[in-house]
PDB file of N, CA, C and O in Angstrom:
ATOM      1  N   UNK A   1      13.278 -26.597  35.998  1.00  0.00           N
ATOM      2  CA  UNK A   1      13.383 -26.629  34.556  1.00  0.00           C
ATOM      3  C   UNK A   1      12.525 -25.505  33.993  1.00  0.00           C
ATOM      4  O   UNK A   1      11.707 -24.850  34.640  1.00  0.00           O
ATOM      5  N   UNK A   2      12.839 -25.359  32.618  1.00  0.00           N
ATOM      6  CA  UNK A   2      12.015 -24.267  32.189  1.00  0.00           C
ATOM      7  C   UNK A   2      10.567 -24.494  31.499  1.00  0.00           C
ATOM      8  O   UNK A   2      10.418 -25.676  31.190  1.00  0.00           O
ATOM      9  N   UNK A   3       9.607 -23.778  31.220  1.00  0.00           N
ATOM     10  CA  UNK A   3       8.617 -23.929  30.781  1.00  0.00           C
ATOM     11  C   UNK A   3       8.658 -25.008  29.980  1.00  0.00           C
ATOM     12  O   UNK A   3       8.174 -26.105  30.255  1.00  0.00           O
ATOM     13  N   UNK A   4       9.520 -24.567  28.487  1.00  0.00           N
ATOM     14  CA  UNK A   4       9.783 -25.338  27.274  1.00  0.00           C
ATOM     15  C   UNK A   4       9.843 -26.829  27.745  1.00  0.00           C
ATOM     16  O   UNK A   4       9.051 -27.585  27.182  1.00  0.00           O
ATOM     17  N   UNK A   5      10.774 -27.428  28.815  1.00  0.00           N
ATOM     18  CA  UNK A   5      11.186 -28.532  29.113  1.00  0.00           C
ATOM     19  C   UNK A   5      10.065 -28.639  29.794  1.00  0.00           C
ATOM     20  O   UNK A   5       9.589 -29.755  29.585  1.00  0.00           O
ATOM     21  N   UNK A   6       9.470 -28.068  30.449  1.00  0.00           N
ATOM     22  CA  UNK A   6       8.271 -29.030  31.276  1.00  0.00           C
ATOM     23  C   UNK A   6       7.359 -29.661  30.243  1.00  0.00           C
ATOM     24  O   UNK A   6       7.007 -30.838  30.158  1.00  0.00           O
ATOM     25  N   UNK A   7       7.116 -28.837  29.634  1.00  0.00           N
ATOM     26  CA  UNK A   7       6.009 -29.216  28.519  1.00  0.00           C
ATOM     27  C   UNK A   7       6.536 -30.914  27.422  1.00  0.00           C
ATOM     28  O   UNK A   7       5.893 -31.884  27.020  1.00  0.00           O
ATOM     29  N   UNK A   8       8.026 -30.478  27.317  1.00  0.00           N
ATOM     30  CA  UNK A   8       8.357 -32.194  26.682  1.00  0.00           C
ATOM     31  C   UNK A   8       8.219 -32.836  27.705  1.00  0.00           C
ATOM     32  O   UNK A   8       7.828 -33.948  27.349  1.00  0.00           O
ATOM     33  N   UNK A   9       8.347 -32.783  29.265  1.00  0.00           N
ATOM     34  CA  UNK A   9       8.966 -33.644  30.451  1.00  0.00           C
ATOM     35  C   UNK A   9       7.681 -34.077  30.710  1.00  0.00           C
ATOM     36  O   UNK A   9       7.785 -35.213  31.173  1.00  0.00           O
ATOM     37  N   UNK A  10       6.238 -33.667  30.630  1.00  0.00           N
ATOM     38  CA  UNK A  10       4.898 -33.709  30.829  1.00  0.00           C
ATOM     39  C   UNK A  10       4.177 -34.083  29.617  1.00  0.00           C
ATOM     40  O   UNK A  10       3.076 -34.606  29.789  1.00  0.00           O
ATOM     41  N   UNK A  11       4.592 -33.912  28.422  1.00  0.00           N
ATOM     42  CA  UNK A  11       3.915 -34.003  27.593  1.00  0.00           C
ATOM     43  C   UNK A  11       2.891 -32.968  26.932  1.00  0.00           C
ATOM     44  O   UNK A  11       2.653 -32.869  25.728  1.00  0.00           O
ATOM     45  N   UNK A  12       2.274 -32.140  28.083  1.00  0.00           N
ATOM     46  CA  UNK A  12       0.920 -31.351  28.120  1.00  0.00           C
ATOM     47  C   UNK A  12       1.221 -29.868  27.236  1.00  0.00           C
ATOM     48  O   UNK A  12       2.372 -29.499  27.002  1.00  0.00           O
ATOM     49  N   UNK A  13       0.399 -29.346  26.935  1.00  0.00           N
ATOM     50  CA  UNK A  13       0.587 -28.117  26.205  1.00  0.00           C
ATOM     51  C   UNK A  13       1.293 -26.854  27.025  1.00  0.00           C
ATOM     52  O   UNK A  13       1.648 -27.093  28.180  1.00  0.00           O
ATOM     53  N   UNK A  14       1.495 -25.646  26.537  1.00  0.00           N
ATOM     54  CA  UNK A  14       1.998 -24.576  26.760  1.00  0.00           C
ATOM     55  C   UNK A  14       1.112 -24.397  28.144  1.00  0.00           C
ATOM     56  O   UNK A  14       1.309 -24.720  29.316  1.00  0.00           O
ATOM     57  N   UNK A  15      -0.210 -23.569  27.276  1.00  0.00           N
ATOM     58  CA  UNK A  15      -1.309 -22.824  27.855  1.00  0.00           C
ATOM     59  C   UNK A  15      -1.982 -23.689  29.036  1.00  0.00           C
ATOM     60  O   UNK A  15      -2.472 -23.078  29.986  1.00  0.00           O
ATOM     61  N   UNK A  16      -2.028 -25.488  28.991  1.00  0.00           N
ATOM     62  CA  UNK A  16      -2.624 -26.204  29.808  1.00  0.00           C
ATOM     63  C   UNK A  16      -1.300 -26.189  31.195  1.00  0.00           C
ATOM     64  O   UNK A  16      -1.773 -26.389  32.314  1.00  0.00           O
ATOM     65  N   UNK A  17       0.028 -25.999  31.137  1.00  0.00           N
ATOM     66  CA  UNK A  17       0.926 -25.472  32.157  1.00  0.00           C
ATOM     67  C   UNK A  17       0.440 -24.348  33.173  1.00  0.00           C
ATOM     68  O   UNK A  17      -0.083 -24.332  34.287  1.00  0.00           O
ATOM     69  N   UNK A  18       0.805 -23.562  32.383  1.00  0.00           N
ATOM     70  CA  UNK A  18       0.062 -22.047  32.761  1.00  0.00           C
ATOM     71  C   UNK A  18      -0.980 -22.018  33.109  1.00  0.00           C
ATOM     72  O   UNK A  18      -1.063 -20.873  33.553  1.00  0.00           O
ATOM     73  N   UNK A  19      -2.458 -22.740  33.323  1.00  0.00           N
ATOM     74  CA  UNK A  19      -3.253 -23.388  33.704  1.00  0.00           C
ATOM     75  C   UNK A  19      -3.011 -23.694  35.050  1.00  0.00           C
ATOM     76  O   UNK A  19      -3.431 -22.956  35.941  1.00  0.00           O
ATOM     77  N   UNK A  20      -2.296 -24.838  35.309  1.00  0.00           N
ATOM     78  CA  UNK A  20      -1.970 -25.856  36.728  1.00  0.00           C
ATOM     79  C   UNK A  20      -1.282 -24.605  37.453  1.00  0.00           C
ATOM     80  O   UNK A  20      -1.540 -24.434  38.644  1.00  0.00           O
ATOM     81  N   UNK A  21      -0.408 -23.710  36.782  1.00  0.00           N
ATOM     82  CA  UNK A  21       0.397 -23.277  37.402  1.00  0.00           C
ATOM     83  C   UNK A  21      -0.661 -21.901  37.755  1.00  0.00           C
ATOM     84  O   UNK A  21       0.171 -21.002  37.880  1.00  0.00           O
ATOM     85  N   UNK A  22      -1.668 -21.431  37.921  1.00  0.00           N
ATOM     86  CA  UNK A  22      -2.715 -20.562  37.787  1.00  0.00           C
ATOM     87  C   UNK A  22      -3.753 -20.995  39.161  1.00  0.00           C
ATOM     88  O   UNK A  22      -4.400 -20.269  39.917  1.00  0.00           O
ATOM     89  N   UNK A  23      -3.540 -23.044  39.093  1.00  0.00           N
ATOM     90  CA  UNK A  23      -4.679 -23.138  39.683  1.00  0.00           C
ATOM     91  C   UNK A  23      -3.479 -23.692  41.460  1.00  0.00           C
ATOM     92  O   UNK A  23      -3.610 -24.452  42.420  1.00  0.00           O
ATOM     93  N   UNK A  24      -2.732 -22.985  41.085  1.00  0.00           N
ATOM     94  CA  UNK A  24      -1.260 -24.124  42.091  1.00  0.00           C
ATOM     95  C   UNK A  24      -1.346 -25.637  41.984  1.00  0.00           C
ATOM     96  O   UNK A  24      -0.841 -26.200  42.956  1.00  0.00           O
ATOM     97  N   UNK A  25      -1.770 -26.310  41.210  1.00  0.00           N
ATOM     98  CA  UNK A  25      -1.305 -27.617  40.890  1.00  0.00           C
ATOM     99  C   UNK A  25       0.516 -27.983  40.636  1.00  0.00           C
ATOM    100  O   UNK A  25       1.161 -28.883  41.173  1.00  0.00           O
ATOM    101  N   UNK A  26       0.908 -27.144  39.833  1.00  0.00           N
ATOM    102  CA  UNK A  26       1.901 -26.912  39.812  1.00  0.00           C
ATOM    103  C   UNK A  26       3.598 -25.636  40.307  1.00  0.00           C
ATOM    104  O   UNK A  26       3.865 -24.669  39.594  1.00  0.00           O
ATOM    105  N   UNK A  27       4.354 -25.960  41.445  1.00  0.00           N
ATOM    106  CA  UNK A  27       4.680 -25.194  41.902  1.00  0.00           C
ATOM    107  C   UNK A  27       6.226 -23.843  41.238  1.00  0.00           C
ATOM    108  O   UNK A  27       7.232 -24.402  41.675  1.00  0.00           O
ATOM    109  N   UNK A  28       6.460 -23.215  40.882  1.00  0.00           N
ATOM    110  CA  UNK A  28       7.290 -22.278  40.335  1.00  0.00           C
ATOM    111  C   UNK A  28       8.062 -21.553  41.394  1.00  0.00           C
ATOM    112  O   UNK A  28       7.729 -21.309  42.554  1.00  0.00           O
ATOM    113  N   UNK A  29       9.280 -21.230  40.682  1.00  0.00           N
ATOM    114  CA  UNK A  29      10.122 -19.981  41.080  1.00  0.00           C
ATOM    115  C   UNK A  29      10.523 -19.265  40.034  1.00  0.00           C
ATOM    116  O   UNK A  29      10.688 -19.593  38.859  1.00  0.00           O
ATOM    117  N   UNK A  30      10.659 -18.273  40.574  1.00  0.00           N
ATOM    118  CA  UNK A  30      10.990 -16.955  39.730  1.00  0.00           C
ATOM    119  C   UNK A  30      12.396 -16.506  39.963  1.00  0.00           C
ATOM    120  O   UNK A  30      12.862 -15.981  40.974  1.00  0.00           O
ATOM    121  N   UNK A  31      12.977 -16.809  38.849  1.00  0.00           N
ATOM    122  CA  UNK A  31      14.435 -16.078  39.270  1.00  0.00           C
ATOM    123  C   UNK A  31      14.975 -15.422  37.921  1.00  0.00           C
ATOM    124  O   UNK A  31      15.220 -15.835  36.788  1.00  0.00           O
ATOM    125  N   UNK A  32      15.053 -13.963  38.716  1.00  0.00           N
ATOM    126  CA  UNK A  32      14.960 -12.952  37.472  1.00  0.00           C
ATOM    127  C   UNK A  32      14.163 -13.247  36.648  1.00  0.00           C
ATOM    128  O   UNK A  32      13.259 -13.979  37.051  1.00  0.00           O
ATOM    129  N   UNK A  33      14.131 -12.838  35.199  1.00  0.00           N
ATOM    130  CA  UNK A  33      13.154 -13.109  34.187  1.00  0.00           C
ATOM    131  C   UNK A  33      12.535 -14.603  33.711  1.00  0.00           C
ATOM    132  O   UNK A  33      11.610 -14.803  32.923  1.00  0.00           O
ATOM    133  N   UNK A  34      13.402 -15.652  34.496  1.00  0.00           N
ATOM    134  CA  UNK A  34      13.068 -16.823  34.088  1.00  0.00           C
ATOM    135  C   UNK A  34      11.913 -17.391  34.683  1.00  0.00           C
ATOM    136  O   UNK A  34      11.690 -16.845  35.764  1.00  0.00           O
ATOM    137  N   UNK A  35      10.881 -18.504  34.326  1.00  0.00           N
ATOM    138  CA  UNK A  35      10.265 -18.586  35.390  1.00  0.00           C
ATOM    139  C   UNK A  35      10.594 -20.415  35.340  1.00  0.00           C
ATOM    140  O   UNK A  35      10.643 -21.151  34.355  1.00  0.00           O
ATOM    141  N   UNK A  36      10.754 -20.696  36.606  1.00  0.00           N
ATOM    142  CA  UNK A  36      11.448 -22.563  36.824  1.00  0.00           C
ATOM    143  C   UNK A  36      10.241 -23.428  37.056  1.00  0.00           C
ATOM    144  O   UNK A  36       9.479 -22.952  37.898  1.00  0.00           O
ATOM    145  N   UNK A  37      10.025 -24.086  36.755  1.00  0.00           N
ATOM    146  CA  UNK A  37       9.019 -25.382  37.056  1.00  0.00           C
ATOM    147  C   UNK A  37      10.089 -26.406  38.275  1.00  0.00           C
ATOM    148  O   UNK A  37      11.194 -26.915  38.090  1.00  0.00           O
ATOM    149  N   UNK A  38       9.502 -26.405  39.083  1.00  0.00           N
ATOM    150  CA  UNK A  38      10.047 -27.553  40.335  1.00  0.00           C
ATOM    151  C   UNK A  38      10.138 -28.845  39.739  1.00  0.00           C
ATOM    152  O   UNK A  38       9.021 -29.350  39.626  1.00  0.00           O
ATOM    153  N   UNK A  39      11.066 -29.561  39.319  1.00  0.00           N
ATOM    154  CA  UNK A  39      10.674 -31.146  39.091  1.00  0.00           C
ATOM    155  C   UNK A  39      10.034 -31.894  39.511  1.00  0.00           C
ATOM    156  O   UNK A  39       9.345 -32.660  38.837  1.00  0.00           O
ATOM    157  N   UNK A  40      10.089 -31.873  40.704  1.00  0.00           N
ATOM    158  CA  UNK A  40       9.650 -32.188  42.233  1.00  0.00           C
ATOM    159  C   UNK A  40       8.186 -32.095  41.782  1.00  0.00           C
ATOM    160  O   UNK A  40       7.572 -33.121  41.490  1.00  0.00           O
ATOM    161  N   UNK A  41       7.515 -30.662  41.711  1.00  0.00           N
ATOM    162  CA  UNK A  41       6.057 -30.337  41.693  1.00  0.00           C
ATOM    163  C   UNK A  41       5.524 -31.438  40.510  1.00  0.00           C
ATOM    164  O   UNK A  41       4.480 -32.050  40.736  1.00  0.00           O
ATOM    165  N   UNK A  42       6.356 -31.705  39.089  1.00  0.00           N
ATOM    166  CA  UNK A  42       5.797 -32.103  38.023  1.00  0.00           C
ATOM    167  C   UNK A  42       5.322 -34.029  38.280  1.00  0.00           C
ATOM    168  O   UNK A  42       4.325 -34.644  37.903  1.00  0.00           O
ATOM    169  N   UNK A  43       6.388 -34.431  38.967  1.00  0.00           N
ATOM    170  CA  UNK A  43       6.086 -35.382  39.663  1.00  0.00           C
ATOM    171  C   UNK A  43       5.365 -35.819  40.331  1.00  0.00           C
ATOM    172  O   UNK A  43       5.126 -37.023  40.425  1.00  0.00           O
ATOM    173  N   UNK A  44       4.608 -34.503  41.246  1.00  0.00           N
ATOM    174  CA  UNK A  44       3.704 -34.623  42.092  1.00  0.00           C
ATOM    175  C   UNK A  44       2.280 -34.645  41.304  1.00  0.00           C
ATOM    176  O   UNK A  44       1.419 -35.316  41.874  1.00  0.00           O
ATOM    177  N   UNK A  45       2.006 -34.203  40.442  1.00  0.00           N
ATOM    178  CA  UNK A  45       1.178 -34.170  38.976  1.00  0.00           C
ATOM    179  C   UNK A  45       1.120 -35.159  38.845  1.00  0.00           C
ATOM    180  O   UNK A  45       0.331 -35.655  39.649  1.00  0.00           O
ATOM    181  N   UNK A  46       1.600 -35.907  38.149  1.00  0.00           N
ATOM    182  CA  UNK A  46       1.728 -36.994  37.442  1.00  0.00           C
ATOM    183  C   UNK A  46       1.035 -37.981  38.561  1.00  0.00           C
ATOM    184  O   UNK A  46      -0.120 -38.404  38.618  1.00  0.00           O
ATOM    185  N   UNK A  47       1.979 -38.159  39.291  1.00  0.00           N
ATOM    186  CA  UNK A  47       1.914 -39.359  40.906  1.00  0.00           C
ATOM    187  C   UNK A  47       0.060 -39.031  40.685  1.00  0.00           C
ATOM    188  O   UNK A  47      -0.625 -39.927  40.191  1.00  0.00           O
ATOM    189  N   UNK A  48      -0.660 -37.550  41.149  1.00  0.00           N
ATOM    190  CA  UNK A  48      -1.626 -37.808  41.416  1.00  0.00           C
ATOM    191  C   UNK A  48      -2.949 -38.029  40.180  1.00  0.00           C
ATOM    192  O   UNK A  48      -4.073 -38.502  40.343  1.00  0.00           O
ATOM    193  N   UNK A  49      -2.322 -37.503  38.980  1.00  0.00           N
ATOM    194  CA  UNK A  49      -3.273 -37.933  38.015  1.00  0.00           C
ATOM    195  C   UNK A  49      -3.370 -39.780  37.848  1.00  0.00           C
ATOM    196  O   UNK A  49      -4.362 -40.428  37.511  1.00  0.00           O
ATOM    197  N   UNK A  50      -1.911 -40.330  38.231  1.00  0.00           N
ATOM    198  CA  UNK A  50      -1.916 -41.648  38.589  1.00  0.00           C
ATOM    199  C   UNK A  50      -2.942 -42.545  38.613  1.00  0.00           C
ATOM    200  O   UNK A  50      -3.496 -43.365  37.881  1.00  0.00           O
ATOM    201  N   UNK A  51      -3.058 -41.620  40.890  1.00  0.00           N
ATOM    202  CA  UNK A  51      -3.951 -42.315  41.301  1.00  0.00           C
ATOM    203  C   UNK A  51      -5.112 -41.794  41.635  1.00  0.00           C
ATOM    204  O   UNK A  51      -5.608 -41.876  42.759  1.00  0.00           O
ATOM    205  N   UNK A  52      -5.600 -41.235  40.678  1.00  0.00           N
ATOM    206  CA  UNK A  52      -7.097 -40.718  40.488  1.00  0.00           C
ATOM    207  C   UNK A  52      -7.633 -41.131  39.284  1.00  0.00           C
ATOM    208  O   UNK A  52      -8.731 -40.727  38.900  1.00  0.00           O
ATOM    209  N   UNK A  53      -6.716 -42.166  38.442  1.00  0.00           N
ATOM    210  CA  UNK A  53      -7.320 -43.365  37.333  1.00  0.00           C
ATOM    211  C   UNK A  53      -7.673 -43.095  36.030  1.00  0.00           C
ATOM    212  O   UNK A  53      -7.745 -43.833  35.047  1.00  0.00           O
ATOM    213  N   UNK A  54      -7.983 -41.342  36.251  1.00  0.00           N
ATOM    214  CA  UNK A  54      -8.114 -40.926  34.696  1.00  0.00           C
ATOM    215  C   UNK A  54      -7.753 -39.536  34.670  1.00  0.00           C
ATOM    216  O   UNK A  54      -7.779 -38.764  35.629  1.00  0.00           O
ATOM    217  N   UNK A  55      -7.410 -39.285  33.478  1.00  0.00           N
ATOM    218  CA  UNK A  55      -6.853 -37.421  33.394  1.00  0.00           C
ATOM    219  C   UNK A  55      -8.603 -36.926  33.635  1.00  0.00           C
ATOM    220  O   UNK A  55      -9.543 -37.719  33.584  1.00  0.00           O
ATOM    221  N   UNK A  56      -8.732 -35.313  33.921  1.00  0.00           N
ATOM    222  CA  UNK A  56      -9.567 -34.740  34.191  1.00  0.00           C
ATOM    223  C   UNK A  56      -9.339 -34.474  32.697  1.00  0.00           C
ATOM    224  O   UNK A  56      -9.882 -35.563  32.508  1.00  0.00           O
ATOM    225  N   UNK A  57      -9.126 -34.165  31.791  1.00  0.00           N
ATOM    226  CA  UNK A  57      -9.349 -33.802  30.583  1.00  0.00           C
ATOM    227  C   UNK A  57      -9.826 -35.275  29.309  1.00  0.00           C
ATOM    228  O   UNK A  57     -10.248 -35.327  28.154  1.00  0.00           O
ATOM    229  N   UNK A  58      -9.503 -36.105  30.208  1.00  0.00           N
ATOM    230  CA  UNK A  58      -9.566 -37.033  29.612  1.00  0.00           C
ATOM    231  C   UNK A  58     -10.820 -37.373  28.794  1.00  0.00           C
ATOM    232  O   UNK A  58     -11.715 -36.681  29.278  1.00  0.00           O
ATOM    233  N   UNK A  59     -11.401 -38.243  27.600  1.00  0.00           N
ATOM    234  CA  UNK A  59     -12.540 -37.981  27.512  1.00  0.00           C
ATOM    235  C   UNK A  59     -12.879 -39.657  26.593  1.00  0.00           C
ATOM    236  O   UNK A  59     -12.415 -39.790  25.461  1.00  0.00           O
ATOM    237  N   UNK A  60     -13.555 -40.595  27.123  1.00  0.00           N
ATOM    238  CA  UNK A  60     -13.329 -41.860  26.905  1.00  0.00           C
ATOM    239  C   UNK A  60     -13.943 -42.025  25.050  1.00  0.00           C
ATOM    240  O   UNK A  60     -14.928 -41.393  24.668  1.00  0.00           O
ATOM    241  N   UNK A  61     -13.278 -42.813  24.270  1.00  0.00           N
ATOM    242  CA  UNK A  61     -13.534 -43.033  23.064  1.00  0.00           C
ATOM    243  C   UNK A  61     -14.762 -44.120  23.214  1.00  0.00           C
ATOM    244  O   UNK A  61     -14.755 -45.129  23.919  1.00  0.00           O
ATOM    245  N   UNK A  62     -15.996 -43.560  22.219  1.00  0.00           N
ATOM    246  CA  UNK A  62     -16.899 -44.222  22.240  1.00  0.00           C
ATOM    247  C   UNK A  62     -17.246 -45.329  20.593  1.00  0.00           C
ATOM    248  O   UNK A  62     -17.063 -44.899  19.454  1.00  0.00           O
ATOM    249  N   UNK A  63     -17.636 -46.408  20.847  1.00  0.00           N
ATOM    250  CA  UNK A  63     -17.613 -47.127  19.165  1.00  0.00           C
ATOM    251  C   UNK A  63     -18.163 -46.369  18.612  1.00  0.00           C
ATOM    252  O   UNK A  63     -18.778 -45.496  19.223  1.00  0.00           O
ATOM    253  N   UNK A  64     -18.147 -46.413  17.514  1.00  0.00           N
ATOM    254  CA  UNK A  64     -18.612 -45.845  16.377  1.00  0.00           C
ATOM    255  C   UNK A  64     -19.536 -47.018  15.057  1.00  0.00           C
ATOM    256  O   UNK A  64     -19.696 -47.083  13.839  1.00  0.00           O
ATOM    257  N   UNK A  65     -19.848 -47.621  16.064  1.00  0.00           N
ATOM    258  CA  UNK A  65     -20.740 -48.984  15.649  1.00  0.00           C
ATOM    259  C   UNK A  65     -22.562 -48.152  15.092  1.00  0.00           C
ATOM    260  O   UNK A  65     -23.294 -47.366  15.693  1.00  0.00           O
ATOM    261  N   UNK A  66     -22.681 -48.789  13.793  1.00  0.00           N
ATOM    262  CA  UNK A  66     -23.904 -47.660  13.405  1.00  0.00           C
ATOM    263  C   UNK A  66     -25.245 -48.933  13.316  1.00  0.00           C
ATOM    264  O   UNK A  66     -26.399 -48.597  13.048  1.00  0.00           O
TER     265      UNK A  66
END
């Protein structure tokens, strides 16, 4: 799929793609000018943010009790 669609199919931003795909979290092909996101790879994302219990970006909401 293409960038655009990964980003609805994931949810995650543009630049945070380009990111995973920077750090090989996420795997690509290149054909001609396009560049493809593997479905396969985006899955594999997901599966492991899963089971590692919390996003790495994640950042827990604290009360606001004064």
């Amino acid at each position: 799929m293409r960038i655009p669609d990964a980003c609805r199919f994931t949810g995650i931003s543009r630049s945070t793609l380009y990111l995973l795909i920077a750090r090989g979290e996420i795997e690509i092909v290149k054909v001609g000018a396009a560049t493809l996101i593997l479905t396969e790879s985006l899955r594999d994302l997901i599966e492991r943010q899963r089971a590692s219990g919390i996003s790495r970006t994640a950042i827990p909401i604290q009360s606001r009790r004064s």
